[in-house]
Backbone bond lengths (Angstrom), bond angles and torsions (degrees), N, CA, C in turn:
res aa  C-N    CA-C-N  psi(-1)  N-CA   C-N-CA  omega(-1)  CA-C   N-CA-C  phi
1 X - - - 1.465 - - 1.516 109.43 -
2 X 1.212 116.08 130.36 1.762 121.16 -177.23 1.212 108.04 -99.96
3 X 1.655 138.32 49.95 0.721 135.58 163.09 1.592 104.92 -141.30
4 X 1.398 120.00 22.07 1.052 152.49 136.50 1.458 134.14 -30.67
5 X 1.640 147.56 108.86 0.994 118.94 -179.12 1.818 127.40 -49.76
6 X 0.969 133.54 173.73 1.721 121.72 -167.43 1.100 79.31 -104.99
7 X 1.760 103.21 155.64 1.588 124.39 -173.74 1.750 87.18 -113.55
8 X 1.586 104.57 143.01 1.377 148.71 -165.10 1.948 64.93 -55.60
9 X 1.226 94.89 123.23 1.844 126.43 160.96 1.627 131.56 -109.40
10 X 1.217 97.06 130.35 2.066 95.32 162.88 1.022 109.20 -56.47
11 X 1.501 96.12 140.45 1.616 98.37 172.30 1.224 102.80 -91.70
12 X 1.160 116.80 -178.97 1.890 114.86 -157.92 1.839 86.98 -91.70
13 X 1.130 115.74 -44.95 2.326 103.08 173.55 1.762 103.48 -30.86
14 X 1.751 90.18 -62.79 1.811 88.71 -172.91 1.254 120.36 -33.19
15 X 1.443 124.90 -42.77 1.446 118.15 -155.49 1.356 121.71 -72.39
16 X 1.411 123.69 159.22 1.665 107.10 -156.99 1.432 108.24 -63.56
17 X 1.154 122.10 170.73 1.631 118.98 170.43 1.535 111.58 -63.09
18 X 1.293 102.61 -41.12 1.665 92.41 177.55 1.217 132.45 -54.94
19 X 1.202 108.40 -39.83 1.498 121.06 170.11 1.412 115.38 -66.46
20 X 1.299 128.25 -47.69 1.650 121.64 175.38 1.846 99.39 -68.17
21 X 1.426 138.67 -20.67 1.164 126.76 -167.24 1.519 93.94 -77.52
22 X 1.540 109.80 -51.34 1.403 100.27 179.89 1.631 135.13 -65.31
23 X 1.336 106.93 -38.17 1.871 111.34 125.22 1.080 123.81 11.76
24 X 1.434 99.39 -107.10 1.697 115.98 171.87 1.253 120.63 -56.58
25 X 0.713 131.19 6.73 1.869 153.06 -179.00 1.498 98.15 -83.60
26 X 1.829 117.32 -56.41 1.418 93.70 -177.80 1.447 109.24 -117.28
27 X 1.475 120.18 15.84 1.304 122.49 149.86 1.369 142.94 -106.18
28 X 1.379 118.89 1.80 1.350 127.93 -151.59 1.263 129.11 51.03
29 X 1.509 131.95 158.26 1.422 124.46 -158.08 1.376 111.52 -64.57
30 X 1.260 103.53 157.60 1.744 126.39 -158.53 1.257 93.13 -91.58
31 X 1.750 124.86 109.73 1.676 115.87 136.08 1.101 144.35 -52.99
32 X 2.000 101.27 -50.36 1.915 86.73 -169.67 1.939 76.43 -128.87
33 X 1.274 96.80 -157.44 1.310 93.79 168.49 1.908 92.16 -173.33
34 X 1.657 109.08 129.89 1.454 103.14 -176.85 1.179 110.19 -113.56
35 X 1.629 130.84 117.01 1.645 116.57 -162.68 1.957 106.41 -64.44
36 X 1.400 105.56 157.30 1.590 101.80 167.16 1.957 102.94 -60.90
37 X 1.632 87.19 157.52 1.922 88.24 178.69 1.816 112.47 -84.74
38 X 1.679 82.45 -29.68 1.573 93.89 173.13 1.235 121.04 -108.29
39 X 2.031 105.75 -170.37 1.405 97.55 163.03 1.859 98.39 97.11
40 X 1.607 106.09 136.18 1.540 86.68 144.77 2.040 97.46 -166.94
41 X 1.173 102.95 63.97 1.356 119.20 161.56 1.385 148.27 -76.10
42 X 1.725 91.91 -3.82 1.801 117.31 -160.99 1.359 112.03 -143.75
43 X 1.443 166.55 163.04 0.885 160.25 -151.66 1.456 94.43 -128.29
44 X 1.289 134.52 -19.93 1.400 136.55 141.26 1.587 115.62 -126.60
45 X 0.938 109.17 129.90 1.382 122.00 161.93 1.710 118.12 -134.28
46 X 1.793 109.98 105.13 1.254 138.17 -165.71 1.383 110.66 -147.90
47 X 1.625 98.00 144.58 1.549 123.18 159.68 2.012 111.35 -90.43
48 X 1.287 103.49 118.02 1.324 119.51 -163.94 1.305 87.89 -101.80
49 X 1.767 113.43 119.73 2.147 103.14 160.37 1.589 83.56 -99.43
50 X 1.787 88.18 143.25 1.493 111.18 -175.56 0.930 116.32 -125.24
51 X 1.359 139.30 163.33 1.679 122.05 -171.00 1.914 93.37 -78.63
52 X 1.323 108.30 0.22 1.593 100.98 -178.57 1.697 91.74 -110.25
53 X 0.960 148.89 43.53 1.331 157.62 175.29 1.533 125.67 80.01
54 X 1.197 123.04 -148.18 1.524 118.32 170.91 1.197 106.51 -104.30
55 X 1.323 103.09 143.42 1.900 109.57 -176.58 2.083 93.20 -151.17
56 X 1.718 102.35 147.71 1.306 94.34 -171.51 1.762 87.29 -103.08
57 X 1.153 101.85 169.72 1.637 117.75 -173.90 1.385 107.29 -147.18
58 X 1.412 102.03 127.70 2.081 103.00 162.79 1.388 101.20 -133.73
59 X 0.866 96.76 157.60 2.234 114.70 -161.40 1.441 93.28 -148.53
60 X 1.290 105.57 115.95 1.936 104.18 158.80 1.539 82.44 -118.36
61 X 1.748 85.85 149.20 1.823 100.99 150.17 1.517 106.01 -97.88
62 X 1.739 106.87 153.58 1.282 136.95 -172.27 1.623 101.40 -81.32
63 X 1.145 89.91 145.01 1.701 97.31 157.77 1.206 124.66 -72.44
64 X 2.053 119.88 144.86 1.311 127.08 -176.12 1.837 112.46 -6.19
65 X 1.736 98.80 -66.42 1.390 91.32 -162.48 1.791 111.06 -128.57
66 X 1.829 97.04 36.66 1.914 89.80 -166.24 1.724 61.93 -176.75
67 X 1.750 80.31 168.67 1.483 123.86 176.90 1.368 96.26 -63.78
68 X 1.223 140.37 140.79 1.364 132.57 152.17 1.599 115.53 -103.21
69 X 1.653 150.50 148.78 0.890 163.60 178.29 1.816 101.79 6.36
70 X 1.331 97.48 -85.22 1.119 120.68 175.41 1.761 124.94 -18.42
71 X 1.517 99.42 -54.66 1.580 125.04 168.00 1.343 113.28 -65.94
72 X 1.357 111.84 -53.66 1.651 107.26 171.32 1.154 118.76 -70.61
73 X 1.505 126.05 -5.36 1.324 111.85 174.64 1.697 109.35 -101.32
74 X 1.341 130.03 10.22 1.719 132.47 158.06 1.305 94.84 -96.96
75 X 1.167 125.52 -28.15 1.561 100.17 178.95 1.252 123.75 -72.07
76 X 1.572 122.13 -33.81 1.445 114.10 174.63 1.539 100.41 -81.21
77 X 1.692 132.68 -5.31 1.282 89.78 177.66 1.512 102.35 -91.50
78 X 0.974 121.79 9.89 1.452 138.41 -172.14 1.987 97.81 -70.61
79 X 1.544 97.19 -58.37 1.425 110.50 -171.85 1.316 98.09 -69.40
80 X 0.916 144.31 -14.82 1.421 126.09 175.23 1.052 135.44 -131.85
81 X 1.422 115.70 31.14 1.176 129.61 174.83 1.959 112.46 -97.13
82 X 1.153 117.85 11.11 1.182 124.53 -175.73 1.570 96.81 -97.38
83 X 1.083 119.03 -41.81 1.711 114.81 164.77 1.447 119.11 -81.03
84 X 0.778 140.67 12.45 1.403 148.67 171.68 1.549 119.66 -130.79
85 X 1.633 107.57 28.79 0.894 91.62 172.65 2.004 148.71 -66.23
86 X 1.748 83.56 -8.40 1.335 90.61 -173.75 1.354 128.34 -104.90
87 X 1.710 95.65 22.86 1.438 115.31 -164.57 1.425 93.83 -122.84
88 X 1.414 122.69 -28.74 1.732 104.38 -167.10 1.878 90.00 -155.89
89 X 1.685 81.64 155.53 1.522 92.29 -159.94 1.815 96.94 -63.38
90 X 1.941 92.17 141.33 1.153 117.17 177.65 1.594 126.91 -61.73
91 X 1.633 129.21 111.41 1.217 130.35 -172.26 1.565 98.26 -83.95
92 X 1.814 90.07 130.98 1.487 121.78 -168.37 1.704 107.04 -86.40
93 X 1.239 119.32 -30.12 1.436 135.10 -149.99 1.231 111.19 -153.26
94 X 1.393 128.49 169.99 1.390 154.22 138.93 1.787 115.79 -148.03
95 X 1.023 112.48 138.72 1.639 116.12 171.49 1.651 90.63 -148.14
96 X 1.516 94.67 152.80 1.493 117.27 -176.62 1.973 79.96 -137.15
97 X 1.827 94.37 136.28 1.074 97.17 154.52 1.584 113.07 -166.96
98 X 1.287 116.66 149.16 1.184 110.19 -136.52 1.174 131.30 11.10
99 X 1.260 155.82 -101.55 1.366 148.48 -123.87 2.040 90.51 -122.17
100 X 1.016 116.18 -13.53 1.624 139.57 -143.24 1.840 87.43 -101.74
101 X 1.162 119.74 147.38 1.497 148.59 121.80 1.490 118.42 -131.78
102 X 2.017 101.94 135.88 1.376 112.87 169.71 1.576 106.36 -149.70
103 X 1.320 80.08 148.65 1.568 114.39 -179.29 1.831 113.40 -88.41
104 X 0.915 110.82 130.97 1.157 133.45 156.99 1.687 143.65 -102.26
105 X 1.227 119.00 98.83 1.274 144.64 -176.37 1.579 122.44 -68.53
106 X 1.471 110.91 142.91 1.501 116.39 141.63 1.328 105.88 -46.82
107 X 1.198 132.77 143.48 1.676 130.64 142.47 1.658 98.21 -90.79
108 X 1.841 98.35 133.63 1.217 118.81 -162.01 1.767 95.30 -131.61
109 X 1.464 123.62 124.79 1.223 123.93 -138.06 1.912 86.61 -128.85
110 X 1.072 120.75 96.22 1.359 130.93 -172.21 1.375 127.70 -140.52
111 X 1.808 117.64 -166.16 1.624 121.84 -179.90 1.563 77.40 -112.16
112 X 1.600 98.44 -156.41 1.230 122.05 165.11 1.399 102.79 -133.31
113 X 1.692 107.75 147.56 1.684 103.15 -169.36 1.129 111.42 -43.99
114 X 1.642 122.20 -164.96 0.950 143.29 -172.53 1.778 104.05 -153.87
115 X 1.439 121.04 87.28 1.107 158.53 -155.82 1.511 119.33 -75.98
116 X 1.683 87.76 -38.19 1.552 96.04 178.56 1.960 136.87 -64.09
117 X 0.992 130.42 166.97 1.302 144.60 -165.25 1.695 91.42 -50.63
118 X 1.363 128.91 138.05 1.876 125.47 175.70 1.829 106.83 69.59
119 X 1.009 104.24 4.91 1.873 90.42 -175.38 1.335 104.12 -87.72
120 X 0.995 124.22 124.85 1.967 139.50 162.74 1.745 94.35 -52.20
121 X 0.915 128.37 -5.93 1.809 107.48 160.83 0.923 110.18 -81.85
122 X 1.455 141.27 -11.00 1.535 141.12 -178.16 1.495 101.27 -80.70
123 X 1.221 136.82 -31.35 1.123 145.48 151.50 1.661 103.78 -21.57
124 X 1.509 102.17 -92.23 1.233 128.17 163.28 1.147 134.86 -36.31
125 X 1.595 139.95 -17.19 0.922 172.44 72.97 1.434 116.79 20.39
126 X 1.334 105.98 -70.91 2.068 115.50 168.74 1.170 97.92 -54.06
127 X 1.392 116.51 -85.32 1.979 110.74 -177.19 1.159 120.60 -18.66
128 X 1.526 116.61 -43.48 1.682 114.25 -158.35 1.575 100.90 -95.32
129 X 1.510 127.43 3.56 1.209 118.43 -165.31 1.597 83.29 -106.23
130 X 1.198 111.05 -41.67 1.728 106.59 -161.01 2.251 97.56 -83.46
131 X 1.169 112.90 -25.83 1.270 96.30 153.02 1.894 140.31 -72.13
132 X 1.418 96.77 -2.31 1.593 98.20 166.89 0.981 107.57 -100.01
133 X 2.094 122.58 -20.03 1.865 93.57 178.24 1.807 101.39 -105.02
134 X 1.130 96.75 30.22 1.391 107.38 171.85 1.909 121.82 -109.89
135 X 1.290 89.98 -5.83 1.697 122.45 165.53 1.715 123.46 -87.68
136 X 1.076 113.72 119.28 1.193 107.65 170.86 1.337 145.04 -35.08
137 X 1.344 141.78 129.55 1.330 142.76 -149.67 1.806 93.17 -118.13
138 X 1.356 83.11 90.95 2.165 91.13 164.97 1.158 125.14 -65.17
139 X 1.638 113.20 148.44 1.280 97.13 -162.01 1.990 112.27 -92.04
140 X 1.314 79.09 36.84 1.660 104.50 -165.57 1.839 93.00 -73.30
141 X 1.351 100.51 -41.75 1.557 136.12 -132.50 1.808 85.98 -92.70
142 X 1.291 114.35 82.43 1.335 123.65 175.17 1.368 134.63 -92.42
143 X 1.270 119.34 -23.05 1.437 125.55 158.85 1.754 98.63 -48.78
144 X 1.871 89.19 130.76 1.742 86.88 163.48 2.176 78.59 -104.79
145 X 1.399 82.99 -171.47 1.522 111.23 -178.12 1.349 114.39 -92.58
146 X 1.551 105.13 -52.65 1.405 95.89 -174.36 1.809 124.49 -80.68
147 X 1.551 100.59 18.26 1.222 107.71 179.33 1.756 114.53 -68.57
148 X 1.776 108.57 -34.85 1.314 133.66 -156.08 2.327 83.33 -69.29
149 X 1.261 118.47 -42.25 1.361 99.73 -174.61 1.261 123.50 -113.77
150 X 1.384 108.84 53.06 1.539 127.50 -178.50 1.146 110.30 -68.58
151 X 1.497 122.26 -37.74 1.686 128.52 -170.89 1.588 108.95 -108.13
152 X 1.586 99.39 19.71 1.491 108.69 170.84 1.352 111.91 -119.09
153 X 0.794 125.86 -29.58 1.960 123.59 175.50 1.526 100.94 -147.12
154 X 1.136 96.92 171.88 1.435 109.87 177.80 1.434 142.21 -75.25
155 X 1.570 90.78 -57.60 1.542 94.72 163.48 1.917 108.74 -110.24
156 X 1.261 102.46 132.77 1.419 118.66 -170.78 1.927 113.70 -104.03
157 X 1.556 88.98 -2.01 1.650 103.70 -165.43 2.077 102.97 -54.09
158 X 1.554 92.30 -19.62 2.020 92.72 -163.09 1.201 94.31 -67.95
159 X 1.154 135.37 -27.60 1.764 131.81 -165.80 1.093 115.39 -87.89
160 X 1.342 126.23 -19.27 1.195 127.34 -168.08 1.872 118.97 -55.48
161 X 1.032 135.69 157.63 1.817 118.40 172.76 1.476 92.37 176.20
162 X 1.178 130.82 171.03 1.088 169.51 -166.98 1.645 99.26 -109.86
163 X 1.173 141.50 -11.82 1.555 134.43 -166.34 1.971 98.20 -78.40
164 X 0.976 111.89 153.37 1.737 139.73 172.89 2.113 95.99 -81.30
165 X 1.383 109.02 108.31 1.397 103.21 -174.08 1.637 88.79 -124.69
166 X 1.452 101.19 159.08 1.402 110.92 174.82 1.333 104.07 -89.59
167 X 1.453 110.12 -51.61 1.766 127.97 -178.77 1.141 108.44 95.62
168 X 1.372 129.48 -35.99 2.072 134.02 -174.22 1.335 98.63 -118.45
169 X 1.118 131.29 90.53 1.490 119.69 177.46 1.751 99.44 -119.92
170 X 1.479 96.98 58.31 1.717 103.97 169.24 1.596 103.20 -72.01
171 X 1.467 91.62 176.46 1.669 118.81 -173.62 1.985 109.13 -66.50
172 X 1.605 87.66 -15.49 1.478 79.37 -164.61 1.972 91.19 -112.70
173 X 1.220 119.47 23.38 1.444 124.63 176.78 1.028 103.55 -104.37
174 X 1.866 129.06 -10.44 1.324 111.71 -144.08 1.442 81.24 -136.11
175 X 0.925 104.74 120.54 2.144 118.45 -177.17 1.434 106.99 -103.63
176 X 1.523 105.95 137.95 1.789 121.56 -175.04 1.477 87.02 -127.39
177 X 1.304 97.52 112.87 1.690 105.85 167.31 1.719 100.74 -78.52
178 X 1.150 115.94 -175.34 1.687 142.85 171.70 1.035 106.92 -71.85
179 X 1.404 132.61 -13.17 1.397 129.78 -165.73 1.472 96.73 -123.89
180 X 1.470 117.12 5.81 1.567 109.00 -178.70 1.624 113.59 88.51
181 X 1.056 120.76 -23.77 1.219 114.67 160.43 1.731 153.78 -33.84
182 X 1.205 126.14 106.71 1.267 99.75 -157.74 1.505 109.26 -104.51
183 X 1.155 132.97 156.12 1.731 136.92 -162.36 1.769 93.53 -127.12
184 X 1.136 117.95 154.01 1.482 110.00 154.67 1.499 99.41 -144.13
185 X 1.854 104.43 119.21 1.426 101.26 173.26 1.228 120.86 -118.21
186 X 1.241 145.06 -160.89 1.494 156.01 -154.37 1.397 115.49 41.82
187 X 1.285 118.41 75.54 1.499 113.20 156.80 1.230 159.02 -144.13
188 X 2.004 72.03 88.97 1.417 98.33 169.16 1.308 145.08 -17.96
189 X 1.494 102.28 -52.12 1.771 120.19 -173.09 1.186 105.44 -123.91
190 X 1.650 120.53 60.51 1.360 110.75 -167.02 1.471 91.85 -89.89
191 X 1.575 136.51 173.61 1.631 123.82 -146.98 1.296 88.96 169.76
192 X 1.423 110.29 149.39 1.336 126.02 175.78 1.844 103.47 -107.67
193 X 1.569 106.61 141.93 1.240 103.51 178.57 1.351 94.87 -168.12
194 X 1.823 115.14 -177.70 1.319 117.69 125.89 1.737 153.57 6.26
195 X 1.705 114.31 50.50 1.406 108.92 -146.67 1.889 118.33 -31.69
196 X 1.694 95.02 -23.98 1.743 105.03 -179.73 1.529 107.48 -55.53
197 X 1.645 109.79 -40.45 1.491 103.52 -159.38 1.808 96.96 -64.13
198 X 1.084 136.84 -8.44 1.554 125.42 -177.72 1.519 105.11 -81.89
199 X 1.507 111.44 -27.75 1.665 104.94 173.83 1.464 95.80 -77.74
200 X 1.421 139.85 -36.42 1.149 100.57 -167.94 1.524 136.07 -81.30
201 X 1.890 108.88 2.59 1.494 127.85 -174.91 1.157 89.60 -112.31
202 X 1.469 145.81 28.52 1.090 131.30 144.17 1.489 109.55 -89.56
203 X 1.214 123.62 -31.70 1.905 131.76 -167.99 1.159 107.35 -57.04
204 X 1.880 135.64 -59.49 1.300 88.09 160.11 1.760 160.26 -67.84
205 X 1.508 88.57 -3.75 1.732 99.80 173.57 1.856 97.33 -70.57
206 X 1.496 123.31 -32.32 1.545 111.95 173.10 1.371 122.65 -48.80
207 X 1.865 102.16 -47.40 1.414 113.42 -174.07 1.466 119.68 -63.55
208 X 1.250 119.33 -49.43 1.353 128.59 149.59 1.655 141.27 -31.15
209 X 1.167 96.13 -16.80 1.769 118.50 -158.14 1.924 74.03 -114.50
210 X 1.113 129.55 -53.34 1.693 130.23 171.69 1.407 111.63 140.07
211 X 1.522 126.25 34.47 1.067 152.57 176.21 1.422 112.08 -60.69
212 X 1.037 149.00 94.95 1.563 122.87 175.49 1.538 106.99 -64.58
213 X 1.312 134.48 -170.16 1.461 132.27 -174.35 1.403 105.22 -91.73
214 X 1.140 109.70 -30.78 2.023 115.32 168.29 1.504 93.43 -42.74
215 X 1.265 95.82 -69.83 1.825 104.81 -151.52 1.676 112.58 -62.15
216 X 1.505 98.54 -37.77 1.643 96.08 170.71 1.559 131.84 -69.03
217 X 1.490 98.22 -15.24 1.331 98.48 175.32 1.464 125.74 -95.92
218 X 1.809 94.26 -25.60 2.114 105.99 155.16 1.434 113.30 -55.60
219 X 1.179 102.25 -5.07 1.943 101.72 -165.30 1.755 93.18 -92.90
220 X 1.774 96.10 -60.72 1.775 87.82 -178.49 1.495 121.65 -69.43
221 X 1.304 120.85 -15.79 1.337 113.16 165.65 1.576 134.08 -59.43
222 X 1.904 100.82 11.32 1.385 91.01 178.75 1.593 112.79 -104.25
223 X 1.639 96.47 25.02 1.831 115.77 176.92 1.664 95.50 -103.64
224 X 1.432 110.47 134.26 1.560 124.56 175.43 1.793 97.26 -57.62
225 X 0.970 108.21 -61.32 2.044 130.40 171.62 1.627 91.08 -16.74
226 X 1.668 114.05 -73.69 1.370 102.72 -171.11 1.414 103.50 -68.16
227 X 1.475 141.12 -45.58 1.199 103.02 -130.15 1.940 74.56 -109.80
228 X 1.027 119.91 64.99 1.460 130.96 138.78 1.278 147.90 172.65
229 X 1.889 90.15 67.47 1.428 146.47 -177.63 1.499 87.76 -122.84
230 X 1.441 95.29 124.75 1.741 112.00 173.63 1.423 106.59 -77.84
231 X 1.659 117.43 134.89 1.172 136.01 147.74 1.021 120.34 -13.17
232 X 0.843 133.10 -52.58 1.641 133.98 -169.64 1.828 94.64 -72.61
233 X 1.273 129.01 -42.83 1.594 121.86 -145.72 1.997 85.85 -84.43
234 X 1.379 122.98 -28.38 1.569 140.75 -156.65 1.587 73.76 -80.84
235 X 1.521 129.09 -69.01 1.459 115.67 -179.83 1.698 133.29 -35.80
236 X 1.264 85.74 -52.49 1.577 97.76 -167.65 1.695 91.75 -74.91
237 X 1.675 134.20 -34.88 1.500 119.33 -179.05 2.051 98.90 -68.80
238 X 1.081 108.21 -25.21 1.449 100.09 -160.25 1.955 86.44 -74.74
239 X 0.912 127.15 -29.56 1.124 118.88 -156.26 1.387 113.06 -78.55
240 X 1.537 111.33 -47.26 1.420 134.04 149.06 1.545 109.65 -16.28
241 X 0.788 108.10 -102.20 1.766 134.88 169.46 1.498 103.51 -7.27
242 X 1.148 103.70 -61.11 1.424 109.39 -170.87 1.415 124.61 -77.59
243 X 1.852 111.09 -16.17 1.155 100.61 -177.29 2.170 80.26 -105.47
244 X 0.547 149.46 24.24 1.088 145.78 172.22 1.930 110.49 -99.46
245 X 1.276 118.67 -6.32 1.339 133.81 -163.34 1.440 91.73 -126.80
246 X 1.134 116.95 -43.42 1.700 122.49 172.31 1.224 119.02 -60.22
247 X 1.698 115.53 -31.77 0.973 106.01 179.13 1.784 124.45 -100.71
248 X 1.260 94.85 -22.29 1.862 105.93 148.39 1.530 122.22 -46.11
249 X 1.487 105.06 -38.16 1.543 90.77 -169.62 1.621 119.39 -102.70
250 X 1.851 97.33 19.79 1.917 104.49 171.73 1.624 83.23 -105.40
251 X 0.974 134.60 -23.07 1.952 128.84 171.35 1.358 105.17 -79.60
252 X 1.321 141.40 0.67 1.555 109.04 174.64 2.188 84.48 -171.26
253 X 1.735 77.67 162.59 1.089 80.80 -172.63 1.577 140.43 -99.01
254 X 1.543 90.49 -6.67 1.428 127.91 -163.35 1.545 100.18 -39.84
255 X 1.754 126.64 153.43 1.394 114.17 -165.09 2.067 85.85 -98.77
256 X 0.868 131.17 -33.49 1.677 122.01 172.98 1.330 118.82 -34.24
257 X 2.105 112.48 -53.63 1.311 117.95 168.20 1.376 136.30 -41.60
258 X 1.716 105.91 -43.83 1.369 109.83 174.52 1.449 129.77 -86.51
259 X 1.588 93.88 -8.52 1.511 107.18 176.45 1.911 105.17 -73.16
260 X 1.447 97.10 -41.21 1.469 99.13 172.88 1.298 140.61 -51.81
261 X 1.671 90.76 -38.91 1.512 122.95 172.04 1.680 109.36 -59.13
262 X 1.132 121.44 -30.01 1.300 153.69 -144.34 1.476 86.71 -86.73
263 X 1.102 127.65 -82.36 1.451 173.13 -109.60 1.753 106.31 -96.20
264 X 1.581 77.91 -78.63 1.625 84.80 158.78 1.536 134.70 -96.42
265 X 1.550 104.44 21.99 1.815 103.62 161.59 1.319 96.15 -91.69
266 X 1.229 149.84 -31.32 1.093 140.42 -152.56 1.339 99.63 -93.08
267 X 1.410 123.52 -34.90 1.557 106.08 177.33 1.997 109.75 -85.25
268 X 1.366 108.12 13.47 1.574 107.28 156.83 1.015 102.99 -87.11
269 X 1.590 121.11 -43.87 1.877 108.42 -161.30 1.193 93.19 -58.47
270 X 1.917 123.56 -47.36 1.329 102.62 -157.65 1.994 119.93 -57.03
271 X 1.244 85.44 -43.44 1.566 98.58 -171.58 1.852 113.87 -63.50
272 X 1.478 113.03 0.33 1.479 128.33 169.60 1.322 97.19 -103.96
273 X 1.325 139.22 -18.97 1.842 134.53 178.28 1.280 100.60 -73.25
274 X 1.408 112.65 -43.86 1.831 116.05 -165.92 1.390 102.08 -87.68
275 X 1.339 144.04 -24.43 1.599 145.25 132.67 1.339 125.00 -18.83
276 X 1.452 123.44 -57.12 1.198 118.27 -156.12 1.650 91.42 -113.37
């Protein structure tokens, strides 16, 4: 989630020489370099000005003897950015070298939506959600969805789908260029599922943005996906979710976690008010 505090990063000097030689290999040498503010999926994540322009870059190193988290999560966005190209900035590159993989980016020069109740990005927002599950799902694209609430309910079979999901489609994933344009980047956990389950991990980014749970859920009901998915299965995911965020935020202390926790208990209570 990129709305996450950022995890302690390499600075782009640290990284081995090999890796910045191969770098500069398909950008030309690096002037400045501005770290991302968010985000923390990569062991760098930066906009490099190059004497060949600005291009963004994320590099995790691998573990001793395997990919570690970090690595598997540029590789699937790696794998699936060839179908999406018209949704999120286009990757220019990849080099692996020694211990190192990095990605190479469009640099995409934007806000972050604007989420809240009346904003014309919600506009923009619908389009761009129903053009990713309207995008092909590679079979690159191995995360299922309903794996994430295995140790939250029992049967996980309702989520399951074949749909192309982003899974984080926060305010700060979803880029509005100057020209109106919209980008959607970081994805990390991109996953095949349930096209509904993406409306339902968007609701707390609604509530947050100043959504009450009425209004966020009049908002996703203008997807066929939600509004024909039975009540009961929207219960049992809302319930999931929430104790799965509940239970993150008695393990750590971070103030994002409990805001999450926050976020999505309230859209269980709601969905237990309209129950009983």
């Amino acid at each position: 989630m990129s709305e996450k505090e950022p995890r302690v990063r390499t600075d782009w000097s640290d990284l081995p020489e090999d890796l910045r030689t191969e770098i500069e290999a398909h950008t030309g040498p690096v002037v400045d370099v501005e770290p991302a503010p968010t985000g923390n999926h990569a062991d760098i994540a930066s906009t490099l000005y190059t004497t060949g322009g600005p291009v963004f870059v994320k590099a995790a190193r691998k573990l001793a003897d395997r990919d570690g988290p970090e690595v598997k999560s540029l590789r699937r966005e790696a794998s699936v950015n060839p179908v999406v190209t018209e949704l999120a900035p286009r990757l220019r590159w990849q080099v692996e070298a020694g211990e190192w993989l990095a990605l190479g980016f469009d640099h995409v020069q934007g806000r972050p939506a604007d989420f809240s109740p009346g904003s014309p990005d919600l506009d923009v927002l619908a389009k761009t959600i129903q053009a990713i599950h309207n995008a092909p799902c590679p079979d690159a694209v191995r995360l299922v969805v309903e794996r994430r609430w295995q140790k939250h309910t029992a049967d996980v079979a309702f989520l399951a789908g074949h749909t192309l999901l982003h899974t984080d489609l926060n305010q700060d994933n979803f880029i509005i260029t100057s020209d109106g344009r919209a980008y959607v980047v970081d994805w990390a956990f991109v996953s095949r599922g349930a096209a509904w389950v993406e409306l339902g991990l968007l609701i707390p980014w609604l509530l947050k943005a100043g959504h009450s749970p009425n209004e966020a859920e009049a908002w996703v009901s203008q997807f066929p996906s939600w509004e024909q998915t039975a009540a009961a299965d929207i219960d049992t995911f809302a319930a999931a979710f929430a104790m799965q965020w509940r239970k993150a935020s008695q393990m750590r202390e971070d103030p994002w976690v409990h805001l999450h926790a926050d976020l999505t208990g309230r859209w269980d209570d709601h969905r237990r008010q309209l129950a009983t």
